[in-house]
N, C-alpha and C positions, 0 to 999 in steps of 0.2 A: 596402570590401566586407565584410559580416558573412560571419564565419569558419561553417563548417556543423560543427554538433554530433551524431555520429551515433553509435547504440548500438553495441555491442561483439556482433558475428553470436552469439557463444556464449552472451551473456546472453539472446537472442532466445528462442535455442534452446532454455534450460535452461527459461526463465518459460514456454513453450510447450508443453514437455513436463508438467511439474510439472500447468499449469492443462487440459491436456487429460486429466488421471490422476484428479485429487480430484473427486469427484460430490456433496460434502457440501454443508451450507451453517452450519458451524458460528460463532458467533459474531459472523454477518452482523451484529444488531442493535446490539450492541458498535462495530463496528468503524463503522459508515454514520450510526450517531445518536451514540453516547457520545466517540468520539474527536473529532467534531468539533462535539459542543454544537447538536448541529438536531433536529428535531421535524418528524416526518411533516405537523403542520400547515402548517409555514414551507415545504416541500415543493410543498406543493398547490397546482395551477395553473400551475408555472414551469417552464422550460424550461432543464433542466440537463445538464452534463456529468461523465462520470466520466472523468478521465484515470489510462488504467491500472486495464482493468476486466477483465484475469484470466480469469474462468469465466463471467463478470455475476452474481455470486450476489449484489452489489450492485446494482447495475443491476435484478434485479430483486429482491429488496425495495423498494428505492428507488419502483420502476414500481407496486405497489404502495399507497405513499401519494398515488398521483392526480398526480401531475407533468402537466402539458401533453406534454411529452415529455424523455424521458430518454437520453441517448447516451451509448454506450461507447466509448471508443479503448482499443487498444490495437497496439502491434508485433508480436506474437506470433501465431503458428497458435490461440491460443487463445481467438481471435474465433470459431471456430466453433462450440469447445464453449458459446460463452457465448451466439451466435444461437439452439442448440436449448437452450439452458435460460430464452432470454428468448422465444420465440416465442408463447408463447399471452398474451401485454402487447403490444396495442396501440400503445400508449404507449413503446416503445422502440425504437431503431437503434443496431444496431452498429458499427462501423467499424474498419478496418484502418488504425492512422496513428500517426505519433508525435508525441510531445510536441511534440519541437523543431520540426515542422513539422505546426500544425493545418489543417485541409483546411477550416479555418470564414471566414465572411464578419467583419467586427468588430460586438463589440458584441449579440451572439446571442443570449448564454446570461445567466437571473438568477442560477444559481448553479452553483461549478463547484469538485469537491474532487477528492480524489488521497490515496489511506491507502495509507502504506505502498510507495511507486512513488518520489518521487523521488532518493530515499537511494542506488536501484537506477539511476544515468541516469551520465554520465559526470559533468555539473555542475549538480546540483542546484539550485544559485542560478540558471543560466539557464532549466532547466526551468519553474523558476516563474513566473519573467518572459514565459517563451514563451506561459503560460496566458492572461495578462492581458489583450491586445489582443479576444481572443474574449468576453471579460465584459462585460457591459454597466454601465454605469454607475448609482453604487448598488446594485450587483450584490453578492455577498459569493463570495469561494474561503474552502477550510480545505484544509490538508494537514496531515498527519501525520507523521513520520520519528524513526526511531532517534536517541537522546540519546546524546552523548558522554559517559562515565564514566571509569570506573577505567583511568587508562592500562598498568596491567601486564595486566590480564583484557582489554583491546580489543588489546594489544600478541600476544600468546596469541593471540588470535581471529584476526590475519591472518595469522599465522603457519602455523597451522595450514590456513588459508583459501591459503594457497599451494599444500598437497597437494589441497584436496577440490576445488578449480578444474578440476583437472586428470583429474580421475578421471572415467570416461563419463558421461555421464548415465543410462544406461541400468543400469548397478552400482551407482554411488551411489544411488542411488533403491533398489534391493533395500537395500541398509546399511544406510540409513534404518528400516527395517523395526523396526529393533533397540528405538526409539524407543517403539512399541507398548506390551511387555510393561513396558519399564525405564520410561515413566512411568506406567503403568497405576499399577506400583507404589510411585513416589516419591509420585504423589497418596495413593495409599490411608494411605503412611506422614505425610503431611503433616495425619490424620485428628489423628494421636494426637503426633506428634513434628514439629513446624510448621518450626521451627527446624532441624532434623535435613535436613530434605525440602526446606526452601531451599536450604543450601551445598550439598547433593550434587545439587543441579542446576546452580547454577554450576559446582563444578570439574568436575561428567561431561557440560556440554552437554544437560542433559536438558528435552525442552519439559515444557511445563506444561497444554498440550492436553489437555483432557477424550477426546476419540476417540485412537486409533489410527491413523486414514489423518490425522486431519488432524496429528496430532503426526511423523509420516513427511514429510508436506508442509511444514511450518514448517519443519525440520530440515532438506529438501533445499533450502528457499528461503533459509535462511540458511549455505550454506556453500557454493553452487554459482556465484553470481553473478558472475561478474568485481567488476563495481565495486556497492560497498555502503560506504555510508558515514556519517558518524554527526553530529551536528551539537546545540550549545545553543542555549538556549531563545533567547538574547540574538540569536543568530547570526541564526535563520529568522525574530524578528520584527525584524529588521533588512532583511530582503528585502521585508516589506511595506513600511516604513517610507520604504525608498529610492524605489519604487515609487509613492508618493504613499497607499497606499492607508489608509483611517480605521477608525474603530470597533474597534479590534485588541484579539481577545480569545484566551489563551491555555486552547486546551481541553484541554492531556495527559491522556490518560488514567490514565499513572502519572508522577509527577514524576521517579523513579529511572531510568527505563528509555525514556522517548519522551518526543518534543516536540510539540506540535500546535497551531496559532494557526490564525483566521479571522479577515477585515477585510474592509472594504469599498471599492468603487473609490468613488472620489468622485466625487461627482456634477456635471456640467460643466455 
């Protein structure tokens, strides 16, 4: 009997809240083409999935570059904000559903990513695995996920992440707030004093967010989650590798700070 892998109700809750708040669409193109090494052209035509689509502010860029059709999952209430932001694309469907359990026939989709979602799941590695059956063969997935570093600054990071779990969502989200002015201003100082503007975003947690709502957002999405977790590069293209899948190219965006690989399933 396969054991059932199922999210944690307050992670639900928190990604729900968070994705029904933010109305931006900052850094979409970054995050849909640069993290994982694709081109609106490779796009065109195919019938993709995004697991773990938030707002759809991906989903619709993505809808956008002409896909056949594009699909969003997600767990969270925050399928709905992402239906009225995909509604006038054709070309897209939302859906309420999780990873661990996709609602798809096998074999579906030509391509199929995930930025940033499976770090947030309880087991990552099966997250991934759960993707795959849905792929079509010769298909390609890319995900994304936070790199494991510095063990005393991730050792910090949960620690702290013991109190901010616990605090409402509805507070912590105001707190956040704080994030606004204090990186408004570490960017402006990273104009003239680069170095100066790095460490004191490390030791104060400060994002690096160009806006204000979405540096309030990054900041509630990285301290409110139950399970968040961090993984090397070695590690996630090891989940292809087990998985049979080829062509394995690693796309990090930053080498320091994420991991990102894409493969392809092989073709039977």
């Amino acid at each position: 009997m396969v054991e059932t892998v199922q999210m944690h109700p307050k992670d639900v809750s928190s990604f729900g809240y968070e994705w029904t708040r933010y109305t931006g669409f900052e850094e979409d193109s970054r995050d849909l083409f640069e993290k994982t090494r694709t081109t609106p052209e490779f796009m065109r035509g195919k019938v993709i999935l995004e697991a773990g689509c938030g707002n759809g502010r991906l989903v619709r860029l993505c809808a956008s570059a002409k896909p056949k059709l594009i699909v969003g999952i997600d767990l969270s209430k925050s399928v709905n904000t992402a239906k009225a932001n995909t509604m006038n694309y054709p070309n897209t469907e939302i859906i309420r559903a999780s990873i661990f359990h996709l609602p798809f026939k096998e074999n579906v989709f030509d391509y199929i990513y995930s930025v940033g979602v499976l770090h947030h799941t309880p087991d990552p590695r099966r997250a991934f695995t759960s993707l795959l059956p849905a792929l079509k063969s010769g298909g390609y997935v890319a995900v994304w996920v936070y790199k494991r570093g510095n063990k005393l600054h991730y050792a910090l990071i949960e620690l702290l992440r013991k109190i901010t779990t616990r605090i409402p969502h509805s507070i912590f989200y105001k707190m956040c707030w704080i994030q606004g002015p204090a990186g408004g201003f570490v960017n402006w100082l990273a104009n003239y004093f680069p170095n100066a503007a790095k460490y004191i975003r490390i030791i104060f947690f400060i994002s690096d967010k160009k806006t204000p709502e979405f540096r309030q957002l990054a900041t509630f999405d990285w301290w409110t989650p139950k399970y968040m977790s961090f993984h090397s590069q070695k590690e996630v293209c090891g989940w292809f590798k087990e998985n049979g899948l080829t062509d394995i190219t690693v796309t990090s965006y930053s080498e320091k700070t994420d991991v990102g690989v894409k493969g392809m399933k092989s073709k039977e």
